[in-house]
C-alpha positions as CSV (number, residue, x, y, z in Angstrom):
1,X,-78.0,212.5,-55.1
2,X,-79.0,210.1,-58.1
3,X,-82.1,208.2,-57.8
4,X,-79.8,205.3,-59.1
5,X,-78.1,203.0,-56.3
6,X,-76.0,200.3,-58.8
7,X,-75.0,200.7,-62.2
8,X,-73.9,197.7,-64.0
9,X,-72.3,198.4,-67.2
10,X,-70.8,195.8,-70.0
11,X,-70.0,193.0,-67.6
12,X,-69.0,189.9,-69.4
13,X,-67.9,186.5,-67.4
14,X,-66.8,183.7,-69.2
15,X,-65.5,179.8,-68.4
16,X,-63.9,177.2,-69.9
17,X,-66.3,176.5,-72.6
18,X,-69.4,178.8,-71.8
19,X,-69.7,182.7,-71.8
20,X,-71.5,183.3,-68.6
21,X,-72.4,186.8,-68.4
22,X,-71.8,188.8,-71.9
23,X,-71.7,192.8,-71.7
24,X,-74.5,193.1,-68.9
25,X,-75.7,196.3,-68.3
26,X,-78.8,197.8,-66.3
27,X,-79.7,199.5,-63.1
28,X,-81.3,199.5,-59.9
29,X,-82.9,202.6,-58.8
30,X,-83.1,203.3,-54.6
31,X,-85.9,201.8,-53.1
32,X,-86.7,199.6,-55.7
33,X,-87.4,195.9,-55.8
34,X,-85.5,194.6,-59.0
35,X,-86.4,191.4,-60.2
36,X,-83.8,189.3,-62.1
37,X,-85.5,186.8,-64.4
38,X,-84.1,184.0,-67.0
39,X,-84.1,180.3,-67.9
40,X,-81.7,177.9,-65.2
41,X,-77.9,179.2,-67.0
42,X,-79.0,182.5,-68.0
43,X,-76.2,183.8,-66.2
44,X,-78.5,184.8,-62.8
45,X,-76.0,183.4,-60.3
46,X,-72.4,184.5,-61.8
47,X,-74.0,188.0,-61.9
48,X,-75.1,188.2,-58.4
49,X,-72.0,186.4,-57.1
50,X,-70.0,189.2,-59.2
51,X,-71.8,191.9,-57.2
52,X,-71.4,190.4,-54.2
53,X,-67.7,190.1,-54.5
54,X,-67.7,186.0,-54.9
55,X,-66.8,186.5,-58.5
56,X,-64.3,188.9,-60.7
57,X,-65.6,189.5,-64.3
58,X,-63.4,189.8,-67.0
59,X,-65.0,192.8,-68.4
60,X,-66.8,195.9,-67.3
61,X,-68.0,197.8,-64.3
62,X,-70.3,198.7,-61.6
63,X,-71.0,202.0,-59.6
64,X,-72.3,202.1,-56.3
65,X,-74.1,205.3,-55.4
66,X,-71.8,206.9,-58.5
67,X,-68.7,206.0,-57.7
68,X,-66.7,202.7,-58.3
69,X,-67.9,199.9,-57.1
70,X,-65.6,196.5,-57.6
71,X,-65.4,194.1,-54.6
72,X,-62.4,191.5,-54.4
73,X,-64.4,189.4,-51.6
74,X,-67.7,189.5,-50.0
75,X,-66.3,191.3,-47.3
76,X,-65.9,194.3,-48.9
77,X,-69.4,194.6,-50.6
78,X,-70.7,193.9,-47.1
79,X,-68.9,197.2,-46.2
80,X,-70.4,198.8,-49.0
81,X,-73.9,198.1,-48.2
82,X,-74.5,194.3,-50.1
83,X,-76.3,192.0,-48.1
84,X,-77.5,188.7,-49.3
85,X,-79.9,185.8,-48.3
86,X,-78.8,182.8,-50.6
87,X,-80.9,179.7,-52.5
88,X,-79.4,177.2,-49.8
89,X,-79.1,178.4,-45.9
90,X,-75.8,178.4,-44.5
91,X,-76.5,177.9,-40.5
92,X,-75.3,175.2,-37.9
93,X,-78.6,173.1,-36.8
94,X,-76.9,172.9,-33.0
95,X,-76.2,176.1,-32.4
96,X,-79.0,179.0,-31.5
97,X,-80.0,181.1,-33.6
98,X,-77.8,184.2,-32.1
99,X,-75.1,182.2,-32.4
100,X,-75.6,181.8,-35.9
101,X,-75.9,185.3,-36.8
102,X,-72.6,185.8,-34.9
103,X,-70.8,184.0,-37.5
104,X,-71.7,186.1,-40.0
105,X,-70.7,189.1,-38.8
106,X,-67.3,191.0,-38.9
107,X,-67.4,191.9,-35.4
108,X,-70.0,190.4,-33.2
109,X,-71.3,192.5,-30.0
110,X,-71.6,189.9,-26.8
111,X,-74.2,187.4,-27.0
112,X,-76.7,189.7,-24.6
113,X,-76.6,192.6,-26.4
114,X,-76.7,190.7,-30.0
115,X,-79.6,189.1,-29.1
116,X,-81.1,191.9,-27.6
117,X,-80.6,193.1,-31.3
118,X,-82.0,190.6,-33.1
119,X,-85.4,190.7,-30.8
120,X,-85.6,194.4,-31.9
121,X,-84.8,194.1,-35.8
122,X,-87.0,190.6,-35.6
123,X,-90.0,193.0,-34.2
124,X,-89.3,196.1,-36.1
125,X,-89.7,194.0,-39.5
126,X,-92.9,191.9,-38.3
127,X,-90.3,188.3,-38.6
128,X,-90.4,187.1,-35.3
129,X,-87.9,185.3,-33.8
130,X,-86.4,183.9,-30.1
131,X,-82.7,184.7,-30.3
132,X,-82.1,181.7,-28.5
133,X,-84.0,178.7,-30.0
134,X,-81.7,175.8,-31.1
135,X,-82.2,176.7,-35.0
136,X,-82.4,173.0,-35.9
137,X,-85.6,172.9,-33.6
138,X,-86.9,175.9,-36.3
139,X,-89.0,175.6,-39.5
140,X,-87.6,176.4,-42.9
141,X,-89.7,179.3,-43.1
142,X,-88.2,180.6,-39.4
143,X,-84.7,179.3,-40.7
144,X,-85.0,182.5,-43.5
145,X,-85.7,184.7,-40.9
146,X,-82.2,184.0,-39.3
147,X,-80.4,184.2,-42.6
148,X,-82.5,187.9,-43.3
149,X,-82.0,189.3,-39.5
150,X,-78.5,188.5,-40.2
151,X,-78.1,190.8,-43.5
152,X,-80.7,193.8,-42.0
153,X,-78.7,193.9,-38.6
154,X,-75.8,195.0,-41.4
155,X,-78.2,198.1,-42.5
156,X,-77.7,197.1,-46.2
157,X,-78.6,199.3,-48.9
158,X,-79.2,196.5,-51.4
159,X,-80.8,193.2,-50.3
160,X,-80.1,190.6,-53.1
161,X,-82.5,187.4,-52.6
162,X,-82.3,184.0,-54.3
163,X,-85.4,181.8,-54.9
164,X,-86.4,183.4,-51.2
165,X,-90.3,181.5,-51.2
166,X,-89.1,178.0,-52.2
167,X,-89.6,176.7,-48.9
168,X,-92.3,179.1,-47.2
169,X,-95.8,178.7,-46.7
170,X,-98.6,180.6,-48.6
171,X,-98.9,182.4,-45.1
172,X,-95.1,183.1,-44.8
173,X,-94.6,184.5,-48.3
174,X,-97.2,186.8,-47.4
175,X,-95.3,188.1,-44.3
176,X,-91.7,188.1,-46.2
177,X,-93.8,190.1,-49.0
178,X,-95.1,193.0,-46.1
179,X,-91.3,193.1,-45.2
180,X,-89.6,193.7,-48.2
181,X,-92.0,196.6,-49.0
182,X,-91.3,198.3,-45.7
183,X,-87.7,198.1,-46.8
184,X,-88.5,199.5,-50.0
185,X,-90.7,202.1,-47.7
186,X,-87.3,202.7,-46.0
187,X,-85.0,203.3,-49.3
188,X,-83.2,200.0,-49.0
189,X,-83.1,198.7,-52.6
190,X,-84.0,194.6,-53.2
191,X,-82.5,192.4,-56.0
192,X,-85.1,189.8,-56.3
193,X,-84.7,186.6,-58.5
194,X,-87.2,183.8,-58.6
195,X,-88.7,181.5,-60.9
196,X,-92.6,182.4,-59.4
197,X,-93.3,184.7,-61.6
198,X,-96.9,185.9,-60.4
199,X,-95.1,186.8,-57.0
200,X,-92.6,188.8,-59.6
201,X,-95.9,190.6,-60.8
202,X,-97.2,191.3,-57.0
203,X,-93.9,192.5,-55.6
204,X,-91.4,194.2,-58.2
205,X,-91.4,197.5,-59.7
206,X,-89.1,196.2,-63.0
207,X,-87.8,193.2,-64.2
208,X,-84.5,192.7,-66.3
209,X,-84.3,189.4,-68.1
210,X,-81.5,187.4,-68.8
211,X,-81.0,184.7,-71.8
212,X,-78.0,182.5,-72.3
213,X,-75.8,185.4,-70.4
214,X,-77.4,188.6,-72.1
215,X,-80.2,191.2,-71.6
216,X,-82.9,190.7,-73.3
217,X,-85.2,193.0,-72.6
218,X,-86.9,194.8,-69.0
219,X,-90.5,195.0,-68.0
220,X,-93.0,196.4,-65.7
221,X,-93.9,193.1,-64.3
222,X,-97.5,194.8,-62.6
223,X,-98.1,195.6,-66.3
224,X,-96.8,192.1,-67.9
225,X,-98.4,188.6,-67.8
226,X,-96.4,185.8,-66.2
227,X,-96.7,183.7,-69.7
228,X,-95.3,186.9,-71.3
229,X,-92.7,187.2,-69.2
230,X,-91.6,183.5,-69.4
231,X,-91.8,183.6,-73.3
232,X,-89.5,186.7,-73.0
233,X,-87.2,183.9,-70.5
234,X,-87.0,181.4,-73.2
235,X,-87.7,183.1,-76.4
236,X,-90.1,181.0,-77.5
237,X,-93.8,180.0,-76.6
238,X,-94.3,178.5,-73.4
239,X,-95.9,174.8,-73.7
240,X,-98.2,173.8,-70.8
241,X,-97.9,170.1,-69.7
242,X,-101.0,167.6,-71.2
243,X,-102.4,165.1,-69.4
244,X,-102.9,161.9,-71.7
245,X,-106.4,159.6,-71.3
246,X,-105.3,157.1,-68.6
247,X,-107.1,154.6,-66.6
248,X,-105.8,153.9,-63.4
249,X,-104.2,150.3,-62.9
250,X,-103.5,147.6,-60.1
251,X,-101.5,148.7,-56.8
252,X,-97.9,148.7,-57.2
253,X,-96.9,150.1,-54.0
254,X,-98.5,150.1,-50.5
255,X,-97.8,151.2,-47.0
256,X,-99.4,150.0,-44.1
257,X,-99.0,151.3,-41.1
258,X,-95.5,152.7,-42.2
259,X,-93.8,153.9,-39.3
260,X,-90.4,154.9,-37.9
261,X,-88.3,157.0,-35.6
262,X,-86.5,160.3,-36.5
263,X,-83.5,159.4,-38.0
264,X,-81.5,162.6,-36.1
265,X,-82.1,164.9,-33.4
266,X,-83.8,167.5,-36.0
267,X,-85.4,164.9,-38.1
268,X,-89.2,163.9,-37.9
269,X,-90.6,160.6,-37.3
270,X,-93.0,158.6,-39.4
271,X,-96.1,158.1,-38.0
272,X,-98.4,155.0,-39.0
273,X,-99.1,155.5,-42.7
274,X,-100.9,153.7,-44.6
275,X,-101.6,154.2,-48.5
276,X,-102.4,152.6,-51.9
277,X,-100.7,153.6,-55.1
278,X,-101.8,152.2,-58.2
279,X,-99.7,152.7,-61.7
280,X,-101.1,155.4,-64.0
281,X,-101.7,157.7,-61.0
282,X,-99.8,160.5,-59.9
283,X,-99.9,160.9,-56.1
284,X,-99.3,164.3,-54.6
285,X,-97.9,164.9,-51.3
286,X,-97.9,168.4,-49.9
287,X,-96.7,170.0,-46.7
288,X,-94.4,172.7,-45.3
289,X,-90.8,171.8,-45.2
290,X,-89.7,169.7,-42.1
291,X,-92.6,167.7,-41.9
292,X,-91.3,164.1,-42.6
293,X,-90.8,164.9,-46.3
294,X,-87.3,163.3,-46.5
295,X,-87.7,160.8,-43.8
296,X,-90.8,159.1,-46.3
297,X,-88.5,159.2,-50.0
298,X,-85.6,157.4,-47.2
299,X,-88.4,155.1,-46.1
300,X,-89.4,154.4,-49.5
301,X,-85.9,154.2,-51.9
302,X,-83.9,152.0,-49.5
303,X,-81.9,154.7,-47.5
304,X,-83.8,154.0,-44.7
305,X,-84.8,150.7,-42.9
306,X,-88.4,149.9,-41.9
307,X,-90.1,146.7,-39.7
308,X,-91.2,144.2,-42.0
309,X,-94.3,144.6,-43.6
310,X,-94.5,148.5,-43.8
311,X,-93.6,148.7,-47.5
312,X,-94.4,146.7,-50.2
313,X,-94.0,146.3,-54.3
314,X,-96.3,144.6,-56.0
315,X,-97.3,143.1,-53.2
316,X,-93.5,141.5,-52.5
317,X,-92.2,143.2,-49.1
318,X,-89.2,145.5,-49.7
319,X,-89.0,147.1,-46.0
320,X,-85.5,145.6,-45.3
321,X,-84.3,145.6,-49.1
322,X,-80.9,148.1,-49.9
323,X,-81.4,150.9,-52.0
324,X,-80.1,148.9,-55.5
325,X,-82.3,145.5,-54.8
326,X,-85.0,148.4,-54.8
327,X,-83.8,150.0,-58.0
328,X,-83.5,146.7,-60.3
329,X,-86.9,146.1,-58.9
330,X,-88.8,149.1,-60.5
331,X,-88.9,151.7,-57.7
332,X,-86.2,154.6,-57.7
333,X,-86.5,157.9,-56.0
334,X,-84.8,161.3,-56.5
335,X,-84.5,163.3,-53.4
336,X,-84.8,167.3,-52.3
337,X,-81.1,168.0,-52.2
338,X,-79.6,167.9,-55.3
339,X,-76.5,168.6,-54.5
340,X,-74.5,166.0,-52.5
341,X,-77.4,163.9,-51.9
342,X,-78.6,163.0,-55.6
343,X,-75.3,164.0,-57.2
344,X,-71.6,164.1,-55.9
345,X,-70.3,167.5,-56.5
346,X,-66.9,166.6,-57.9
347,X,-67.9,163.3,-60.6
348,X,-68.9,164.5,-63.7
349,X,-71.9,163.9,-65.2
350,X,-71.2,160.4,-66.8
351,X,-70.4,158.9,-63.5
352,X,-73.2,160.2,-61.4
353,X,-75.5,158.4,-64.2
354,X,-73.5,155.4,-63.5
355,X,-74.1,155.7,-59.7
356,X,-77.8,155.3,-60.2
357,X,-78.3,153.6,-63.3
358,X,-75.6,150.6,-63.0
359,X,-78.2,147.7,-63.4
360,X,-81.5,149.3,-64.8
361,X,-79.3,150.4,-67.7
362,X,-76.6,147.7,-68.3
363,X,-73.9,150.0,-67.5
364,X,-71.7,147.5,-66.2
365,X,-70.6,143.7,-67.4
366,X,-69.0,141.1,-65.4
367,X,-67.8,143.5,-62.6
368,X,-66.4,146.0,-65.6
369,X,-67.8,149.5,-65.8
370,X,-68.9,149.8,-69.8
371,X,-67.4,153.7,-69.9
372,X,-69.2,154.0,-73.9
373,X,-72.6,153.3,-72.6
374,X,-72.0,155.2,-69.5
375,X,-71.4,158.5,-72.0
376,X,-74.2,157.3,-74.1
377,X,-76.4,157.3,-71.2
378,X,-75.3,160.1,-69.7
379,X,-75.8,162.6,-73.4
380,X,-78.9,160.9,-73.1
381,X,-79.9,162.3,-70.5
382,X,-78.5,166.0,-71.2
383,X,-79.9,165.6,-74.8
384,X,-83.4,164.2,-73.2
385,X,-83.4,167.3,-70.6
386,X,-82.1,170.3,-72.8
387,X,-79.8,170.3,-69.4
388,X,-76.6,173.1,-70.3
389,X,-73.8,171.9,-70.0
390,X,-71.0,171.6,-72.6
391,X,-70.5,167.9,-72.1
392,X,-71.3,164.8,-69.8
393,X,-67.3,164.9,-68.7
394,X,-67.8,168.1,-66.5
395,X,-68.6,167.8,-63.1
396,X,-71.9,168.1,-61.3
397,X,-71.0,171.1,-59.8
398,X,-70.3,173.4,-62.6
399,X,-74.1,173.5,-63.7
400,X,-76.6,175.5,-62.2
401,X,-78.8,174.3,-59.5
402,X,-82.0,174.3,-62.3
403,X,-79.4,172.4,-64.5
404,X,-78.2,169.7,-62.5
405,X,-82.2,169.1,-61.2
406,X,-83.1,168.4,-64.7
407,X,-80.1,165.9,-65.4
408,X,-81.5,164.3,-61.9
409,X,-85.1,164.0,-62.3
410,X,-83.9,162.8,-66.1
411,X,-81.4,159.8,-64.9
412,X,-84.2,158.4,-63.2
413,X,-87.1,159.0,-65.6
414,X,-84.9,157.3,-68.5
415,X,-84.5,154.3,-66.0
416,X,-88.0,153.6,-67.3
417,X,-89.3,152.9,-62.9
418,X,-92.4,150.9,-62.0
419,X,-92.5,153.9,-59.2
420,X,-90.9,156.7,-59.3
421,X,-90.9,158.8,-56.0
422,X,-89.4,162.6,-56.0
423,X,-89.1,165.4,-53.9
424,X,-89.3,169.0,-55.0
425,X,-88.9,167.7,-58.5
426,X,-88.9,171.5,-59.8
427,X,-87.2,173.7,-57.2
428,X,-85.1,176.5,-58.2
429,X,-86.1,175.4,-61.7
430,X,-87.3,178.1,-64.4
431,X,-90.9,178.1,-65.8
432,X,-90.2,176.4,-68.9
433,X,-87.7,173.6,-67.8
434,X,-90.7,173.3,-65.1
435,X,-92.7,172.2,-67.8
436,X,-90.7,170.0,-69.3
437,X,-89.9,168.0,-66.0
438,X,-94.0,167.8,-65.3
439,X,-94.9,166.9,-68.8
440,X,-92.0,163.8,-68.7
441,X,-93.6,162.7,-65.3
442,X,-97.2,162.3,-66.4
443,X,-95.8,160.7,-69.8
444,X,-94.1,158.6,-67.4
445,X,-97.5,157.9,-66.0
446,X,-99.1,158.0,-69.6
447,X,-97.0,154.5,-70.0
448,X,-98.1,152.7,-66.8
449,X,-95.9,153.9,-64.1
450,X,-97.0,155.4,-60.5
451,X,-95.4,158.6,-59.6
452,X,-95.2,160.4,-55.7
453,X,-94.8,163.6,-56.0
454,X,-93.7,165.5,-52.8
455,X,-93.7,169.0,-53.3
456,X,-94.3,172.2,-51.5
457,X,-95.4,173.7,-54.7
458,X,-99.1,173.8,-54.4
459,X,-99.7,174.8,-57.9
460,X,-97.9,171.9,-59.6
461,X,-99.3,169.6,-57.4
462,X,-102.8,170.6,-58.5
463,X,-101.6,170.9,-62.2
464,X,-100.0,167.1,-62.0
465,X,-101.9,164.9,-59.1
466,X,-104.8,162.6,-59.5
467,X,-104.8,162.6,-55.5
468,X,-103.8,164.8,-53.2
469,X,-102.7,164.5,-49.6
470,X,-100.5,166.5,-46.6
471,X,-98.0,165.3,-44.7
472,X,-97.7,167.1,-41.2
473,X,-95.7,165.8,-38.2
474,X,-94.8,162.4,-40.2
475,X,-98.6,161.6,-40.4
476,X,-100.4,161.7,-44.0
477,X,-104.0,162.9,-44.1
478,X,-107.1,160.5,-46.2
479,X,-105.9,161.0,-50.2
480,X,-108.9,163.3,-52.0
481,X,-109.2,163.6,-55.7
482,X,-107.0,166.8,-56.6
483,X,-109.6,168.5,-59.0
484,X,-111.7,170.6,-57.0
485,X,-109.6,171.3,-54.2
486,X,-109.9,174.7,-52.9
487,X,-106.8,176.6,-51.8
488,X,-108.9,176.7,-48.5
489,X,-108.9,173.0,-48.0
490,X,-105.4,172.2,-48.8
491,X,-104.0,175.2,-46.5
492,X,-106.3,173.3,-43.8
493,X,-104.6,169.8,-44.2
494,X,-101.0,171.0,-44.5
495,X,-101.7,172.9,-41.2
496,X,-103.0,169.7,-39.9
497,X,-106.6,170.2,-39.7
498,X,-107.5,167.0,-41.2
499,X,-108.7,163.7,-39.8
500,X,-105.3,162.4,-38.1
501,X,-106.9,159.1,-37.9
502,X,-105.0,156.6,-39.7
503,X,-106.1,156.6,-43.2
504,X,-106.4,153.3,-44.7
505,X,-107.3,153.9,-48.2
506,X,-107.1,152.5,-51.8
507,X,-105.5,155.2,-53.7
């Protein structure tokens, strides 16, 4: 039998107006871990969703274990041994987490002896997990597990994984990392695609690299350097972000004793916080997923309602003030989820700039939508953001997810905001377009604005933040200057182990 398990040779995909995957070929051998590297629109997704039977190309063809290999529906590369654990979860929050893993299965035993399975594959592959937990009740880090119990109880020869650490814990990648070598241990083969590259380095045995839809080389990624790598991504060298001289100014926004209830059964409360934020100062925000992350940006941009008293700009109370009364005032906010939340799928790009930028930017007169300055603003934007795209008239949901953050985190920076609060402001976002969205939020900051950055990217908050603090159970620990941190000390205040008195302090 070959050592080679999938043979991809000349596929080409194209759409109206872009050439997503042209004459693709490489392979996976068995047992390997196969990373999948490029720039956000290199072509990642469409070839992934091609060999997992979501897409048809137009061109070429695959082999699986030498003979043809050309799914018409996911179905069917499930039945050939294709399992895959997507970017974004697909489970019900109400129902347990066997009942979940039911729904993805062709034929589901009864719900004893399922869960009876799921305890056994949980345990065999060191990711615990209770079969009958209410999954919204679980962590983001435990919510993975269901989605990868759910492909290994299929027996898959090749596991493909999207962006799988975005929302783990140091401590969780570290246990995902131990189970996808016993896979490899076992023969199961791993398509692995991720925008960390020094996890590419510590986990994969090659790496193929896609630009704008082609193959532009392969690496041993133990025997490359994650700059290289990246270079070999975007085909040019790599800029890292610059801080500009800056002195800290007056407080712009402040919190005191910021509290409020879960807004939903799964959410998490807010718990008496308290906080300075002065402009020219970049405030980090860590913690694991779950943790009253999106429940503070609601808190802040409007969404959500707070007593009077808990918020206030420049020292005028905005707790009971609507979401635009907040924007014409200086302080906007871009949230985690992308799509739905900060876009709407199905507008194109122009009118999801005019959703946000209505009154900051003059986009409407007398009750009359100006349509010229909405486009203007909207190019802008793509222009601004190097987002790819082939115009601002296509809708939010034909770019990739890297894509459509940077037109986001753009709209909003462009606005020119007094404050400017985001959230994950570079998931699922490639290493160079990383750059380019942390370099525009400390110019932002260069020109007098204060910036919250909530992220559970440890690493940019270090690179970015002035301060640094954790957010765990809706409670945010004493701010501390961010140079200097160790990775010991901020692993103890995400977990908690900080002073959970209520930290009054000047930021």
């Amino acid at each position: 039998m070959s050592d080679v398990l999938l043979k991809l040779a000349g596929l080409t995909k194209a759409y109206p107006g872009v050439v997503a995957n042209r004459d693709v070929s490489f392979q996976i051998g068995r047992g390997e871990i196969h990373a999948l590297l490029g720039e956000n629109g290199a072509g990642k997704s469409t070839l992934v969703k091609t060999i997992y039977g979501l897409v048809k190309p137009d061109s070429g063809t695959m082999d699986m274990n030498g003979a043809g290999f050309a799914p018409a529906e996911p179905k069917a590369a499930r039945a050939a041994g294709v399992a895959m654990v997507f970017q974004h979860f697909s489970l019900f929050d109400a129902l347990s987490v066997a009942e979940n893993i039911a729904l993805g299965m062709e034929n589901p035993p009864k719900m004893q002896a399922l869960a009876a399975r799921v305890r056994a594959v949980s345990d065999q592959y060191g990711l615990p997990l209770d079969p009958d937990r209410t999954v919204g009740d679980l962590s983001a880090g435990e919510r993975q597990r269901v989605e990868i119990i759910r492909c290994l109880l299929q027996d898959p020869k090749l596991l493909i994984m999207d962006e799988p650490t975005s929302v783990l814990t140091p401590q969780e990648v570290t246990i995902l990392f131990e189970t996808l070598r016993k896979l490899r241990s076992e023969g199961t083969s791993i398509l692995y695609i991720s925008h960390k590259l020094e996890e590419i380095r510590s986990l994969c045995d090659t790496a193929t690299i896609l630009r704008l839809g082609e193959v532009v080389g392969a690496c041993d990624p133990r025997e490359t350097s994650a700059r290289d790598m990246a270079e070999m991504m975007v085909g040019q060298v790599l800029h890292v972000p610059e801080r500009a001289a800056k002195a800290e100014g007056a407080v712009v926004l402040e919190m005191a004793g910021l509290s409020a209830p879960a807004p939903h059964q799964f959410g998490t409360a807010l718990r008496d916080i308290s906080i300075k934020v002065r402009a020219g100062q970049v405030l980090g925000i860590g913690g694991v997923a779950g943790n009253g992350q999106d429940e503070l940006v609601a808190a802040l941009s409007g969404e959500m309602k707070v007593k009077p008293g808990m918020v206030s700009l420049r020292g005028k109370d905005v707790g009971l003030l609507p979401v635009n009364t907040r924007r014409a005032m200086g302080l906007l906010a871009a949230p985690e989820e992308r799509m739905g939340h900060a876009a709407a799928p199905d507008m194109t790009l122009s009118e999801n700039a005019l959703m946000t930028a209505a009154t900051r930017k003059g986009l409407e007169q007398r009750g009359f939508i100006r349509w010229d300055r909405v486009r203007g603003f909207a190019a802008e934007v793509i222009s601004a953001f190097d987002v790819r795209t082939p115009g601002a008239e296509n809708t939010a949901r034909s770019l990739s997810g890297g894509n459509l953050q940077k037109f986001v985190i753009g709209r909003e920076i462009l606005q020119a905001p007094d404050v400017f609060v985001v959230n994950q402001p570079t998931w699922g976002v490639d290493a160079s377009a990383a750059a380019a969205i942390r370099q525009a939020l400390l110019d932002l900051v260069a020109k007098g604005a204060a910036v919250i950055c909530i992220s559970q990217d440890l690493d940019e908050l270090m690179e970015i933040s002035d301060r640094f603090c954790a957010l765990n159970e809706g409670r945010l620990s004493e701010p501390r200057p961010a140079q200097g941190l160790s990775v010991e000390e901020i692993g103890l205040m995400l977990g908690g182990a900080h002073d959970m008195e209520v930290a009054h302090v000047d930021g």
